[in-house]
N, C-alpha and C positions, 0 to 999 in steps of 0.2 A: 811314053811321053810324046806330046806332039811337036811337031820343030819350033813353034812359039815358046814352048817350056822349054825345049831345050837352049833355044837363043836367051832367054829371061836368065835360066840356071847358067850358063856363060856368062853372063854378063856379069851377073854375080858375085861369081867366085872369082873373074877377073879382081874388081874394083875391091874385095876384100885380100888379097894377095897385093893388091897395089898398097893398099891402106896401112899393110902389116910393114911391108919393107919399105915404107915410108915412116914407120914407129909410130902410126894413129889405133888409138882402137877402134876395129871396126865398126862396134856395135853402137859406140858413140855419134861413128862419123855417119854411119846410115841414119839414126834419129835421127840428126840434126838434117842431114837431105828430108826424108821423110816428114819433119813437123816443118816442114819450109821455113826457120830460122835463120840457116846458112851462116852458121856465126864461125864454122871453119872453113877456111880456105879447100877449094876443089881441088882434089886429086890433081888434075891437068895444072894448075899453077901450083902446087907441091910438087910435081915433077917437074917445071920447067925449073925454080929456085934450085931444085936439088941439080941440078946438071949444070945450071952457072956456077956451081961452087965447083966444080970437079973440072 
């Protein structure tokens, strides 16, 4: 794999590990990035909401 694949493959499996322990379904939440919809909230603002409550 060349470092671009493996940066891509990181980033990935990042942003689906985020998605899970945030209780999104991933497969959902990429669609909706991918058909550029955007109709749920970004990772980065699901995590900033989850951390003001804690």
């Amino acid at each position: 794999m060349t470092d671009e694949g493996t940066k891509a493959n990181d980033t990935f499996m990042t942003n689906i590990q985020k998605a899970k322990k945030l209780c999104l379904n991933a497969y959902d939440y990429i669609l909706d990035r991918m058909s550029n919809k955007f109709e749920m909230q970004s990772l980065v603002q699901l995590i900033k909401e989850k951390s003001a409550l804690s």
